[in-house]
C-alpha positions in Angstrom: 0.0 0.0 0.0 2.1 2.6 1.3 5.9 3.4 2.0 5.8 5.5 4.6 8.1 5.5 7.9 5.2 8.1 9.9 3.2 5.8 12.5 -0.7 6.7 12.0 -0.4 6.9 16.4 2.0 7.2 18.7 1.4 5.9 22.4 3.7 5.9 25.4 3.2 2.4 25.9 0.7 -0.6 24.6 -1.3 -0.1 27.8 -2.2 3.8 26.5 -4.5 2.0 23.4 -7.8 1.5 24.5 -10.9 -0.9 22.7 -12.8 2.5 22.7 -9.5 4.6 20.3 -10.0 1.6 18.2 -13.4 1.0 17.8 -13.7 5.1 17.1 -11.3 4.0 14.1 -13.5 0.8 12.9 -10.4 -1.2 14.2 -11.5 -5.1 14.9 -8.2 -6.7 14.9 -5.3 -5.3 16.9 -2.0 -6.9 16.0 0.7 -6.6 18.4 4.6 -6.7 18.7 6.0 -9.2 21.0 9.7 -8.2 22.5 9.9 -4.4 23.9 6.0 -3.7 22.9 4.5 -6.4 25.3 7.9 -7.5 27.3 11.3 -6.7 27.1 13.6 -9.0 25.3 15.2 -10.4 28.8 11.8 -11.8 29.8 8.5 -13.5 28.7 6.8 -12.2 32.2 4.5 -9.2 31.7 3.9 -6.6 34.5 0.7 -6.5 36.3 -0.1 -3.5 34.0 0.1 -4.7 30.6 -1.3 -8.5 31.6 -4.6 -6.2 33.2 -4.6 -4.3 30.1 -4.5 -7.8 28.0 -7.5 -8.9 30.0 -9.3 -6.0 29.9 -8.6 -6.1 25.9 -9.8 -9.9 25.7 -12.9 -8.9 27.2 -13.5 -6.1 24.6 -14.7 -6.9 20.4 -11.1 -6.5 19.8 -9.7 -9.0 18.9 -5.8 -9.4 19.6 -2.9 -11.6 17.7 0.7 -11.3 18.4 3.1 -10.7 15.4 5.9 -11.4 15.7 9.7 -11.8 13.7 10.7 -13.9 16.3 12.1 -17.5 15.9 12.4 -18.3 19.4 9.9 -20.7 21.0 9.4 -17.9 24.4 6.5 -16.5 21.8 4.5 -18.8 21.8 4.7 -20.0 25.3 3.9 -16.5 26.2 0.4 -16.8 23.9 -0.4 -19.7 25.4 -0.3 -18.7 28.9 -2.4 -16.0 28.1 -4.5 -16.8 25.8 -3.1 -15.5 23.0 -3.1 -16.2 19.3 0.1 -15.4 17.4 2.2 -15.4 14.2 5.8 -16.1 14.4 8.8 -15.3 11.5 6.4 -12.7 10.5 8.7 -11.4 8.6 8.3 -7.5 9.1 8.6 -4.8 7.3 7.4 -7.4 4.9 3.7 -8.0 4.7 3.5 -11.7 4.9 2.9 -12.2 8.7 0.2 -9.4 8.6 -1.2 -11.0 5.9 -1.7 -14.1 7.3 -3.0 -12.6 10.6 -5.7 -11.0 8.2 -6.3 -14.1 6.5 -6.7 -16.0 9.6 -9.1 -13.4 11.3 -10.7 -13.0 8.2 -10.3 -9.2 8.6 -10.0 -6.3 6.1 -6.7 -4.0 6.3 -9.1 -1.1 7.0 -10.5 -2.5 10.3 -7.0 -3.1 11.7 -3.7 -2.2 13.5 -0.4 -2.9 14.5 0.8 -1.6 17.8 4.7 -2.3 18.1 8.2 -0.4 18.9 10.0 0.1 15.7 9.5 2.6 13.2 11.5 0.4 10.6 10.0 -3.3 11.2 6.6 -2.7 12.7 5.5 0.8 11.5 7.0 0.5 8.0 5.1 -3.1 8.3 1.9 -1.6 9.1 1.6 0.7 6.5 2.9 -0.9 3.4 0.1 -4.0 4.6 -2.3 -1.1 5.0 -3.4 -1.2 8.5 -3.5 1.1 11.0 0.3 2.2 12.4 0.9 2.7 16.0 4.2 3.3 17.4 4.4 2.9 21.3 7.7 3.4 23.0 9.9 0.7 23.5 10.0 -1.0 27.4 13.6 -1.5 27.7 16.9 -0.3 25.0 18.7 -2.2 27.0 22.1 -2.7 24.6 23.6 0.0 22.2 22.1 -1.7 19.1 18.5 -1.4 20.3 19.8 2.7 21.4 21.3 3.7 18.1 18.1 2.1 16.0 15.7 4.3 18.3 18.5 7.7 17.7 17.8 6.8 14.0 13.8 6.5 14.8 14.0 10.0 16.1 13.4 12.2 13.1 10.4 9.8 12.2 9.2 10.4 15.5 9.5 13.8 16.1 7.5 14.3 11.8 4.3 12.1 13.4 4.2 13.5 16.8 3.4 17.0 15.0 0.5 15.6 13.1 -2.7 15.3 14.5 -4.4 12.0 15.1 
């Protein structure tokens, strides 16, 4: 669809996005990040906040899919512990992990998003599938890779924090 590095949202953390945000956008489908947008990479253990917030998610009409590039098996542990659905290798920036989420929900682009940390996997992900881009802050840089990607997010940052939502 679109080449674009400009989230559609920005959020200070997965816990900010609420079932009524989305369901003012026609969203259905929330599609989610897995290390530094629901954990950090170190662990698989949410806090108390963000399991809460998964609850009170699972009990909304959103419904909620973790997408993930991961290859490593904590994934999809994780989802099943919570209750969770998700797509591993997803392959992002690429589209074929979203596409598959939509396929398997059965959902149009339109009427759904991608919440996750980085403008250059998740965000630039998000848009070329056509679904809803929102960048929430990442838990934990917590090594200088993961610090020089976010100095490089910056500019893209600061461009969609000036728009209005």
């Amino acid at each position: 669809m679109s080449f674009s590095l400009l989230p559609s949202m920005c959020c200070g953390a997965v816990t900010d996005i609420t079932a009524e945000m989305l369901q003012e956008r026609n969203i259905q489908l929330l599609m989610l990040d897995f290390d530094n947008t629901i954990v950090p990479y170190t662990t698989d253990v949410p806090t108390q906040d963000v399991l809460a917030w998964i609850h009170m998610m699972q009990k909304s009409d959103i419904s909620l899919c973790i997408v993930s590039n991961s290859h490593n098996q904590r994934v999809e542990k994780f989802c099943r512990g919570y209750g969770l659905d998700c797509i591993t290798h997803a392959r992002k920036p690429f589209s074929d992990g979203i596409c598959r989420c939509l396929k398997k929900y059965g959902t149009a682009p339109e009427n759904s998003a991608l919440a996750g940390d980085q403008i250059f996997t998740d965000t630039l992900g998000a848009n070329c599938a056509g679904v809803l881009s929102i960048l929430v802050c990442a838990i934990d840089n917590h090594n200088i890779w993961l610090k020089l990607r976010h100095v490089a997010e910056l500019p893209f940052i600061f461009a969609a924090r000036k728009r209005r939502f």
